[in-house]
C-alpha positions as CSV (number, residue, x, y, z in Angstrom):
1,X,23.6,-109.7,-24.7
2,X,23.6,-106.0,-23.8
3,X,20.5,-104.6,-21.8
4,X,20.2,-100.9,-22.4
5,X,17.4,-98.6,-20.1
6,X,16.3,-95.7,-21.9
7,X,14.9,-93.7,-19.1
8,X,13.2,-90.2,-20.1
9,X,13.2,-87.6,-17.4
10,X,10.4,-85.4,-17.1
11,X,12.3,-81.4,-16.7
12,X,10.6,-79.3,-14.3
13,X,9.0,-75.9,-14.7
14,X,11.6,-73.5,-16.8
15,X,13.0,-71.5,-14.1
16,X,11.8,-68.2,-16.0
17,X,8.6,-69.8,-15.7
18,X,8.4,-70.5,-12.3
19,X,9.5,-66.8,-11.3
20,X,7.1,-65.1,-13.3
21,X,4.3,-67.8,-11.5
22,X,5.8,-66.9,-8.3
23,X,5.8,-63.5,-9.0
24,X,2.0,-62.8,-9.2
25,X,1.4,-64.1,-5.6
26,X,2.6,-60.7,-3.9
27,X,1.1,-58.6,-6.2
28,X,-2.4,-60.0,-5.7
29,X,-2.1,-60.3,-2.2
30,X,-0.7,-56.6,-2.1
31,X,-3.8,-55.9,-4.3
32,X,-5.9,-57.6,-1.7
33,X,-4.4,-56.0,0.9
34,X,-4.8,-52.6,-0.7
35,X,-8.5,-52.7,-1.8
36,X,-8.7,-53.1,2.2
37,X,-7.3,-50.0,2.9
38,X,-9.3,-48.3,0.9
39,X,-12.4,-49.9,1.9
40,X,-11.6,-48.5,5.8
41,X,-10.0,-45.2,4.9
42,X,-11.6,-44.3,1.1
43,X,-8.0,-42.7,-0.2
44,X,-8.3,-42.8,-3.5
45,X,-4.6,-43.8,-3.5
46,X,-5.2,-46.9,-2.2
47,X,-8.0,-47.4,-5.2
48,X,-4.8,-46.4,-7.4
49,X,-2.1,-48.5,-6.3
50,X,-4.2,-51.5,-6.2
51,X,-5.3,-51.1,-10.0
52,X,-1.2,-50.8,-10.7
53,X,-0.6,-53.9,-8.7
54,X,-3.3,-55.7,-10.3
55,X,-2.2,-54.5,-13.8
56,X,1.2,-56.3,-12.6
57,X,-0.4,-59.5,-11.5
58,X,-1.7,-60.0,-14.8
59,X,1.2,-59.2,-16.6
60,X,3.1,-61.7,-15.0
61,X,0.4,-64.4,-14.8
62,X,0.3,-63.7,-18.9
63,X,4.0,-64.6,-19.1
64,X,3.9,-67.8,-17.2
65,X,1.0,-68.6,-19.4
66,X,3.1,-67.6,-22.6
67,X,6.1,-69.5,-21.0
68,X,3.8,-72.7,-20.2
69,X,2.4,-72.6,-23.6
70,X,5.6,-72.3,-25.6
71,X,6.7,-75.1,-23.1
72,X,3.8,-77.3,-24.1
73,X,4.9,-77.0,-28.0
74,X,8.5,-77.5,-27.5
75,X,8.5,-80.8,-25.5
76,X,9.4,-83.6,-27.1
77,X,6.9,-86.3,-25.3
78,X,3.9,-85.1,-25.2
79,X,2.3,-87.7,-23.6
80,X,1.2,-87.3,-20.0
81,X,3.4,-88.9,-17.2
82,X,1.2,-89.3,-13.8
């Protein structure tokens, strides 16, 4: 008698995945940190560069959700593993 253990894995986060998740935490925090100089100095620069930072949060965030998304409809076992 031959006992055979089919164990499934659970993969991790795609690695493109998890840079483009990473990748929104400086930009919002440079955001963050820029809508502060503006609020003590009032350059309108400041007011500029936090709009293009935040316009570069988003974009990321959008392709980590387009990444986890495409991820959800690809994987085999769709069941949930706690």
């Amino acid at each position: 008698m031959t006992a055979t253990n089919d164990r499934t894995y659970r993969s991790g986060a795609h690695p493109f995945h998890t840079v483009m998740l990473a990748g929104t935490t400086p930009l919002f925090l440079g955001t963050m940190l820029c809508d502060y100089a503006y609020s003590t100095t009032y350059h309108i620069q400041w007011a500029t560069f936090a709009s293009w930072l935040n316009l570069g949060g988003l974009i990321f965030a959008g392709l980590a959700l387009l990444c986890a998304i495409i991820g959800f409809f690809r994987s085999q076992d769709r069941r949930l593993v706690f």
